[in-house]
Structures are given as structure tokens and as C-alpha cells.
PLY file of the C-alpha trace (Angstrom):
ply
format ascii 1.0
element vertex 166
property float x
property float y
property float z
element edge 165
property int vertex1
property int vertex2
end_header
4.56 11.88 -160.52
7.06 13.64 -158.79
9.46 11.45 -156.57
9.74 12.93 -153.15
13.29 14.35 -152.41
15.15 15.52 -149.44
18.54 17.58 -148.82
20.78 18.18 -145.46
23.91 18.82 -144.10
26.05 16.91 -141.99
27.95 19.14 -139.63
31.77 17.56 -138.58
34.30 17.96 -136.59
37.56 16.82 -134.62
37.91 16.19 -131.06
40.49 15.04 -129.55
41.60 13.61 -132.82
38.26 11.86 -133.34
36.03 12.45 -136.09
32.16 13.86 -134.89
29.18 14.50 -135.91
26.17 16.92 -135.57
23.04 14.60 -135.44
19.59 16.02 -135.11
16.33 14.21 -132.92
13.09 14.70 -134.50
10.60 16.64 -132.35
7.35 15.41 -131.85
5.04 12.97 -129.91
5.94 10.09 -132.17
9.84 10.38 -131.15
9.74 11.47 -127.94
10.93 8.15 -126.33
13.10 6.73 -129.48
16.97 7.28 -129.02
18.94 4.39 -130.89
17.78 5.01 -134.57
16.07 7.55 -134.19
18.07 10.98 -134.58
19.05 12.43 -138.25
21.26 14.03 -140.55
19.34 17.80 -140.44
17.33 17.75 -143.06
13.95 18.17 -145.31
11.95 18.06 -148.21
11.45 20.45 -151.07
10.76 21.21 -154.54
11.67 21.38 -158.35
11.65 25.31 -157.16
15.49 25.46 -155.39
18.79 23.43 -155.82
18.90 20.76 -153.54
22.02 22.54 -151.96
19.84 25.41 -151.45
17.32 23.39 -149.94
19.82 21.42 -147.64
21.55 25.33 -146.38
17.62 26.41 -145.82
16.54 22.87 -144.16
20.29 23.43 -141.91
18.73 27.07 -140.63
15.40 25.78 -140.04
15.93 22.89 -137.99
18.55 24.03 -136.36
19.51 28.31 -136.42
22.85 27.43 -137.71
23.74 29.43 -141.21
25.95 27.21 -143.00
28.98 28.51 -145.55
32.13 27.08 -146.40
33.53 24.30 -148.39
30.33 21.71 -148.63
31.57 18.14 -149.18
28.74 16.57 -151.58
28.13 13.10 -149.77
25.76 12.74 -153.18
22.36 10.85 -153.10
20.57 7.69 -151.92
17.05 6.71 -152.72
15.38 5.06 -149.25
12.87 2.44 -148.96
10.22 4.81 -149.04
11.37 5.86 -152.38
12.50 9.30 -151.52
15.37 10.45 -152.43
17.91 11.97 -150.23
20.73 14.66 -151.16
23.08 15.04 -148.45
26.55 17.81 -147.92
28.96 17.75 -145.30
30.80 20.79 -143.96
33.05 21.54 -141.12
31.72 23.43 -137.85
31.99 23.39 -134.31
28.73 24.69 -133.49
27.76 24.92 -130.15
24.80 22.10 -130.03
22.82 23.32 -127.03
22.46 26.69 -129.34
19.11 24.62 -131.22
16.73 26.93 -132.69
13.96 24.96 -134.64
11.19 25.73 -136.72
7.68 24.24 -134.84
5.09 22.07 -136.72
1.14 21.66 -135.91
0.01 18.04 -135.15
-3.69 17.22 -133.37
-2.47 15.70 -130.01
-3.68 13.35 -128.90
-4.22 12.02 -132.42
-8.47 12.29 -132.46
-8.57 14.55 -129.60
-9.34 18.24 -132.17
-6.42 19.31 -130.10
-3.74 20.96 -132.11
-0.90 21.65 -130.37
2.77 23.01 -131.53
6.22 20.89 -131.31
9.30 21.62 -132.51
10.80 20.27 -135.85
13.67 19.27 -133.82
14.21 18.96 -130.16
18.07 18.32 -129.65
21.17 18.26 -131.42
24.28 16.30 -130.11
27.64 15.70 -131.32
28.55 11.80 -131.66
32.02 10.12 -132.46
31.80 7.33 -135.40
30.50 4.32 -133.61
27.78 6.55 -131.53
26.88 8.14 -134.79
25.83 5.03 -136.33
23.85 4.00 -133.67
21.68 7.16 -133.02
20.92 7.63 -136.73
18.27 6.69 -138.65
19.10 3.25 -140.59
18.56 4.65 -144.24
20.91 7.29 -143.25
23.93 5.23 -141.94
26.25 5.47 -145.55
26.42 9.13 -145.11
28.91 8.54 -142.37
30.92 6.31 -144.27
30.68 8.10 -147.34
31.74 11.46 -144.97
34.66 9.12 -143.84
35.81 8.09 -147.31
35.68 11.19 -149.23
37.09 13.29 -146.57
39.72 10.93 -145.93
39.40 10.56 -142.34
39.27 7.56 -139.95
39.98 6.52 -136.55
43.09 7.80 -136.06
41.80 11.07 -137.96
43.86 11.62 -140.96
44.32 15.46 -142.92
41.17 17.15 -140.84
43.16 16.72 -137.79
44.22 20.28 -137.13
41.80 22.82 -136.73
40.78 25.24 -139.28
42.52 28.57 -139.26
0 1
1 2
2 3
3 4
4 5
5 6
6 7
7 8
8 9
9 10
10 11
11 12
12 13
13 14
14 15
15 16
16 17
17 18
18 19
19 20
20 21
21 22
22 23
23 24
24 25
25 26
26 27
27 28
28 29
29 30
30 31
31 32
32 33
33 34
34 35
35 36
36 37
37 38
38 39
39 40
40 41
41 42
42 43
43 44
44 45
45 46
46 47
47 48
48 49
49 50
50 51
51 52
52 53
53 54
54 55
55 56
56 57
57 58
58 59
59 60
60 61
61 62
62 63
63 64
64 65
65 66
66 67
67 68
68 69
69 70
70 71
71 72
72 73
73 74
74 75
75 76
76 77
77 78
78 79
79 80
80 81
81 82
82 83
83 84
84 85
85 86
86 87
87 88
88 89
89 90
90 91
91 92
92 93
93 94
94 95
95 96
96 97
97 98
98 99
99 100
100 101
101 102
102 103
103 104
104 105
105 106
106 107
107 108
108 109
109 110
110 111
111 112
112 113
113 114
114 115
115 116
116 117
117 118
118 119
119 120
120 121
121 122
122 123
123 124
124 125
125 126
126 127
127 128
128 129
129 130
130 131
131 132
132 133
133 134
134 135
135 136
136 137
137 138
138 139
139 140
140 141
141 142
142 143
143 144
144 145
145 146
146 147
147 148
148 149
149 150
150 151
151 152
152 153
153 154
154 155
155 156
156 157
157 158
158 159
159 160
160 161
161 162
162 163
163 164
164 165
């Protein structure tokens, strides 16, 4: 059996000397009124068939438009409750959130009803400081920000990222 396996990309930056993040909320009927755990690192599932780098840079474009390259931070792996196993990069951007372009998924709405209707993979994207951050995101998720914040060296004050890229 094949354990299930998922890759992403956490997109950072600094704001007024204060680390952020790019968080994504699923799109969909069963989200639609979940805030406070509910939003993600962008991300997806895939196969044996790409790298799970390549699967986290094609997961990035379809969830959200944005075409990552650059220096990826690996963040490495964590295996969830649910047994599936998630791969996770970081990379610096300041992308412009309200900019969302997502891929759409079929679901039969109302569940029963032999209605399908269309809804987006992802409906928003916002940036969040630190203590936002791990708030919104999904609890299995949470030691990507820390693990972001300890390999990159940054905190609250930000350390090295401070200045902007050139």
C-alpha cells in the first residue's frame, strides 16, 4: 500500500520587520464558515510519478497562479494523524494575495441532491504575522512555522531576512 503524501510551499516575507506568511483557505461547502484552523500551507497530493518538490511548485501554481523559483528552504516532512505524509518548502515572495487564481473541483451539492456543482480549490489567500499564522492554520500544520522560524533564523525582532531582497 502506498502511504498518501502531500507537498507545498510556504510563501514568506517581512513587513515592517515582522516575519509573514502566505496561508491558503480551502474552497468548498465544507469550509465555507471555518476561519481559526482552518486555512493551509498551499498544498496537495501526488504520486511516485514527480519529486515531491515538483509536486509542491505544481500544487503552488494550481491553488494559487503563483510560479514559484528561487532559493526553496526544505521545512522537510511530517506524517499527520491521518497517516499522510506531508513535504513542505519555504521560499521568499511578496506576492500580491488578492492575485488568487485556483484550480476548481466537482462536488454534488447539496450532498444527495445529483447536483454537481464547481468550487474552487482555494478561495482566499492572506498574509498573517507569526501569532495570526498559527491560529488560522490547520493544527497538523502548525511546526512548519516554527520549523520556517528556526531554519531561517528569524524571530520577532526579524533577524538576517530583514532587508529586502535585491
Amino acid at each position: 500500500m502506498t502511504s498518501m503524501q502531500s507537498a507545498g510551499i510556504l510563501l514568506f516575507r517581512v513587513r515592517d520587520e515582522r516575519l509573514q506568511m502566505l496561508l491558503a483557505h480551502p474552497g468548498g461547502p465544507f469550509w465555507s464558515d471555518k476561519d481559526e484552523g482552518a486555512w493551509s500551507i498551499p498544498k496537495g497530493m501526488f504520486d511516485n510519478d514527480e519529486t515531491p518538490l515538483e509536486a509542491a511548485k505544481r500544487e503552488l501554481f494550481e491553488e494559487t497562479g503563483i510560479k514559484a523559483n528561487g532559493e526553496f528552504i526544505d521545512l522537510g516532512s511530517i506524517r499527520l494523524p491521518s497517516r499522510k505524509i506531508v513535504f513542505i518548502w519555504a521560499i521568499r515572495s511578496d506576492w500580491d494575495a488578492k492575485k488568487i487564481i485556483s484550480n476548481k473541483f466537482s462536488l454534488e451539492w447539496p450532498k444527495g441532491s445529483g447536483i454537481l456543482r464547481e468550487f474552487p480549490e482555494v478561495d482566499r489567500a492572506e498574509w498573517f504575522d507569526v501569532k495570526t499564522a498559527r491560529k488560522k492554520i490547520q493544527k497538523g500544520q502548525a511546526e512548519f512555522i516554527d520549523r520556517l522560524i528556526k531554519i531561517a533564523e528569524i524571530d520577532e525582532p526579524v533577524g538576517r531576512l530583514s532587508s529586502e531582497p535585491s
